[in-house]
C-alpha positions as CSV (number, residue, x, y, z in Angstrom):
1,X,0.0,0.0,0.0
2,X,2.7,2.4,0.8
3,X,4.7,1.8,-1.8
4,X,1.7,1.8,-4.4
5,X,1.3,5.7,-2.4
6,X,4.5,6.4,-3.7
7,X,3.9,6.1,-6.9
8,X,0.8,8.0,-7.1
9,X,3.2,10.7,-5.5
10,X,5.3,10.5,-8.3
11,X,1.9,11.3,-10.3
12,X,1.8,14.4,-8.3
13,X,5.7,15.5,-8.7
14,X,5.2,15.5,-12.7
15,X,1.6,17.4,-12.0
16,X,-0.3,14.8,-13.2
17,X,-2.8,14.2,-10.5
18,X,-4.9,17.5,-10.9
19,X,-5.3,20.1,-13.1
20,X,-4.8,22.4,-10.9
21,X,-1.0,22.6,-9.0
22,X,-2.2,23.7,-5.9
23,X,-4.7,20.9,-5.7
24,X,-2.1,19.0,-7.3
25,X,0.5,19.4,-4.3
26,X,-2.0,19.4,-1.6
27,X,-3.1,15.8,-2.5
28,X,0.8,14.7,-1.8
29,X,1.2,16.4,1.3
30,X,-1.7,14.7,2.2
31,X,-0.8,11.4,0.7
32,X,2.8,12.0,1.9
33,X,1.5,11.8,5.7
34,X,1.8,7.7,5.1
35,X,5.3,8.3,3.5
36,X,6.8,10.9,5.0
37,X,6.6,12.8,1.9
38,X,6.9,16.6,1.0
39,X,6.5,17.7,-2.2
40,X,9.2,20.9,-2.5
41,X,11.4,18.4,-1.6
42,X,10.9,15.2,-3.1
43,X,9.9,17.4,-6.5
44,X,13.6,18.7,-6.2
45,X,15.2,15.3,-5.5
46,X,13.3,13.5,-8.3
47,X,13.5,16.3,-10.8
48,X,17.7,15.6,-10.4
49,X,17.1,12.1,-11.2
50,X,15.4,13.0,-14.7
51,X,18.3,15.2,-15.3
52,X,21.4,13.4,-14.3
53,X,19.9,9.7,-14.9
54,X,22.5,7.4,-15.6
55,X,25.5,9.2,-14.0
56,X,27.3,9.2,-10.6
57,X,25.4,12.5,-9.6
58,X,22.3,11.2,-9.8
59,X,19.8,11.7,-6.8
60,X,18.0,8.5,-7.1
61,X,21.3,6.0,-7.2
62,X,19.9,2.9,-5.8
63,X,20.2,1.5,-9.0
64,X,24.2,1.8,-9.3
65,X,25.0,0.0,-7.0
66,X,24.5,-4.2,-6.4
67,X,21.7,-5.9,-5.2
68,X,23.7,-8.4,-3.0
69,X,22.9,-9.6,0.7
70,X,24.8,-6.9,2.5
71,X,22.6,-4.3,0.7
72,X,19.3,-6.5,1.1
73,X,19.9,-6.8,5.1
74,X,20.7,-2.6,4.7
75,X,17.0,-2.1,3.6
76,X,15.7,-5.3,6.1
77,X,17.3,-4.2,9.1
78,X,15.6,-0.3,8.7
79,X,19.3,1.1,8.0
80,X,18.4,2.3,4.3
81,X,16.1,4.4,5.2
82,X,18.0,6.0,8.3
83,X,21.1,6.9,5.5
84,X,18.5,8.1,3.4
85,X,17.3,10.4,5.9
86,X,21.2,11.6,6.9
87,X,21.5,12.6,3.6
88,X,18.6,14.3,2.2
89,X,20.0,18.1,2.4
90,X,22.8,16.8,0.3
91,X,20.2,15.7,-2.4
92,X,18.6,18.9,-2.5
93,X,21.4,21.3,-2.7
94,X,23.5,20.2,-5.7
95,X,26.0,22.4,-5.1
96,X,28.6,20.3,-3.2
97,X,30.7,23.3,-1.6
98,X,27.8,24.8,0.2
99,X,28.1,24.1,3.6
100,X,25.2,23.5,5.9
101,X,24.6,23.8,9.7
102,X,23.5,21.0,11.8
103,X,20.4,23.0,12.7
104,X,19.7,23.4,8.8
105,X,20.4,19.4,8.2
106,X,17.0,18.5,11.0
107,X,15.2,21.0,9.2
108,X,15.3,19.2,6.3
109,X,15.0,15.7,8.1
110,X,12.3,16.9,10.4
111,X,10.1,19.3,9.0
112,X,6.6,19.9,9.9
113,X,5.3,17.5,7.0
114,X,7.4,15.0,9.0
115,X,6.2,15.9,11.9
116,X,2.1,15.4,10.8
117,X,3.4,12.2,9.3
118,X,4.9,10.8,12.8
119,X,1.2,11.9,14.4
120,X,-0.1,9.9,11.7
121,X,1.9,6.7,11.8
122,X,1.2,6.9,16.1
123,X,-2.4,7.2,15.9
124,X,-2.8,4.3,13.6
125,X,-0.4,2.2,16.1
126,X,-2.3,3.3,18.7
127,X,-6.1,2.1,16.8
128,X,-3.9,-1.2,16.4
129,X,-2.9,-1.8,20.0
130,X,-6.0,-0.1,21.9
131,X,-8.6,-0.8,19.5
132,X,-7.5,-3.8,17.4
133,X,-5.2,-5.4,20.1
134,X,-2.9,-6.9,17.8
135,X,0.5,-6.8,18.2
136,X,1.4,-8.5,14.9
137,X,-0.6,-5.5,12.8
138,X,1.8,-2.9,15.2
139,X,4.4,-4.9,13.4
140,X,3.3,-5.4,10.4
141,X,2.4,-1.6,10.3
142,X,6.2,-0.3,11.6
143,X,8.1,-2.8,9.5
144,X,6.1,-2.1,6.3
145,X,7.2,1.5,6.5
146,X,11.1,1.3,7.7
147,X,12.0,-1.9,5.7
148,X,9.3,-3.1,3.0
149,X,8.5,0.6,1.8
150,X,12.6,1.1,1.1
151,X,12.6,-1.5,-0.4
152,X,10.2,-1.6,-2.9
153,X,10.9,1.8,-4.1
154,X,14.5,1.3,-4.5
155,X,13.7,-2.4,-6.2
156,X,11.3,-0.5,-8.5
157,X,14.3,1.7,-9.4
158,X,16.9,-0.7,-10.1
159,X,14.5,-2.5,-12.6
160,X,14.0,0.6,-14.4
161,X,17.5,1.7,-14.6
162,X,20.3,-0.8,-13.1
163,X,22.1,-2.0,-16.1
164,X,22.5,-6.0,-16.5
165,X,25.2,-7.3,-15.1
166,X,26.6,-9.5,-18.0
167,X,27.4,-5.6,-18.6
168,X,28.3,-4.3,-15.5
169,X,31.3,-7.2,-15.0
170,X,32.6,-5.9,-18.5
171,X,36.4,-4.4,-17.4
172,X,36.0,-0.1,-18.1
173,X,32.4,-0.5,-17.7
174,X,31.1,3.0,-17.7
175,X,27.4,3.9,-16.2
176,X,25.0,4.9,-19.0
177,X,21.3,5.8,-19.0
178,X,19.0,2.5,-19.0
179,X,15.1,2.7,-18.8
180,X,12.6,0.2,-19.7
181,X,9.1,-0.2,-20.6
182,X,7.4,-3.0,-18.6
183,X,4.2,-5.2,-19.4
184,X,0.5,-4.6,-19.1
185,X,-0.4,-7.3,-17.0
186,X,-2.3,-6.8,-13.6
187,X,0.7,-7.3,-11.2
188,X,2.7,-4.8,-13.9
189,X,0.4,-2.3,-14.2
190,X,-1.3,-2.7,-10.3
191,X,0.6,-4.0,-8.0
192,X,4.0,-2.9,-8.4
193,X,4.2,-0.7,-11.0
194,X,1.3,1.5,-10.7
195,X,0.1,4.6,-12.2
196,X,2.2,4.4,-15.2
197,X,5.3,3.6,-13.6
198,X,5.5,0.2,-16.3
199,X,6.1,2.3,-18.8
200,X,9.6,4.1,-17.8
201,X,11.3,4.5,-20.4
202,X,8.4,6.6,-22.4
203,X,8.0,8.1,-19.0
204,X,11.8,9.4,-19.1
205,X,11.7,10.4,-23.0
206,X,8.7,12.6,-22.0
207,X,7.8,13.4,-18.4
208,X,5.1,15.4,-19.2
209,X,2.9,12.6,-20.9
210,X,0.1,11.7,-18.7
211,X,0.7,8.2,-16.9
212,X,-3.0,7.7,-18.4
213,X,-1.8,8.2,-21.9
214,X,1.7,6.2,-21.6
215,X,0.4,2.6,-23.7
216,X,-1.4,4.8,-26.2
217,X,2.0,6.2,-26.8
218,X,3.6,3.0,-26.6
219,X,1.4,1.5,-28.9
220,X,1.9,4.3,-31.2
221,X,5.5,4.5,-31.3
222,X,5.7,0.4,-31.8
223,X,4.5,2.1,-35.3
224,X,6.9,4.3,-36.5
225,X,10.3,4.7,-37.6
226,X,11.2,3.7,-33.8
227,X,9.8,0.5,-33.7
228,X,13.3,-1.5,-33.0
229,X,14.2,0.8,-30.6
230,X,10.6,0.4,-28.3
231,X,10.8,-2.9,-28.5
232,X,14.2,-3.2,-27.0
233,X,13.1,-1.5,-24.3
234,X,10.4,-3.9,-23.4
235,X,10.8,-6.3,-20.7
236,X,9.3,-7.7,-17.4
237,X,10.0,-7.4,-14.0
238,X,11.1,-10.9,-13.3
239,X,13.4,-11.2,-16.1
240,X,14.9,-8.1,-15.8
241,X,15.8,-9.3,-12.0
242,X,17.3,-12.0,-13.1
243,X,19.7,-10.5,-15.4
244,X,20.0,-7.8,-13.1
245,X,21.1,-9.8,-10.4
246,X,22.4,-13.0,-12.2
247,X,23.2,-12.5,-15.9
């Protein structure tokens, strides 16, 4: 569920939610209560990943690096998200040589949309424990946020833009720009890679398509001049794992 929010949210960053951008933002904020979202923020953060995709100075880098079992038990044992946290201000301000406070860095971490969102998050533990009585939905609630919510975001970017690693173990390897179009199919299009989300790589040619309008356009360029090339982009989550992580 959270991580199906987060993609809506990336809806909103692109201004596809509403028509109107005030209405637009307000519906993260809100939204960004059960991710700890806030939209100046994570507009900025994602709007360097469309720039500087495919380099080193990329702001959404999960995909560079390895999925191996050191970097698994990172995002299982809640530390991903703590490192993610430490380093937001230095994902906002690009320019490296700025230096900034301590005081600045919590503002960034802890800011009043962060603040809503930990009121949030307690109130629904507390319906759990007082009203529910069940531990195992406290649980289930806590560890779906700091480890399964992570996770699935980062996973979703490393199958739209980690290169395979038949690739990667190539000697001068250089990083490059990889995005992929995804299926159609319910889990594709529903589960994990929601509100358009399946359809990257159109996504990244054109950010301002609507994610309502991304097959049309994939069907539509599967008929012109670049047919080869959209059909080289096409693949599926499960085998692009595999040759992410094994090939």
């Amino acid at each position: 569920i959270l991580h199906n929010i987060q993609n809506i949210i990336h809806a909103v960053i692109h201004f596809n939610l509403h028509i109107d951008k005030n209405v637009n933002d307000n519906i993260c904020n809100l939204l960004g209560l059960f991710t700890a979202t806030e939209i100046n923020q994570v507009r900025k953060i994602h709007m360097v990943h469309h720039i500087k995709n495919g380099t080193l100075d990329d702001t959404e880098y999960s995909y560079i690096y390895p999925l191996n079992f050191k970097k698994i038990l990172s995002y299982f044992s809640g530390l991903e998200i703590l490192k993610y946290l430490l380093s937001i201000d230095k994902k906002i301000n690009e320019d490296k040589n700025v230096k900034i406070s301590n005081v600045e860095k919590l503002k960034y971490i802890f800011n009043s949309q962060r603040f809503f969102s930990l009121i949030l998050h307690l109130t629904i533990i507390s319906f759990l424990i007082f009203y529910m009585k069940n531990i195992y939905l406290v649980f289930a609630w806590v560890y779906g946020f700091i480890a399964f919510l992570p996770f699935f975001n980062s996973l979703q970017n490393i199958l739209e833009h980690a290169e395979e690693k038949k690739f990667k173990n190539i000697k001068n390897y250089k990083i490059k720009p990889v995005n992929r179009n995804f299926g159609s199919g319910f889990i594709s299009k529903y589960i994990f890679g929601n509100f358009g989300s399946n359809k990257h790589a159109i996504h990244h040619w054109e950010p301002s398509v609507h994610f309502l309008n991304l097959e049309k356009t994939e069907k539509f360029l599967q008929n012109t001049s670049i047919r080869n090339i959209i059909i080289e982009k096409k693949s599926t989550y499960l085998d692009t794992l595999k040759k992410v992580l094994f090939n």
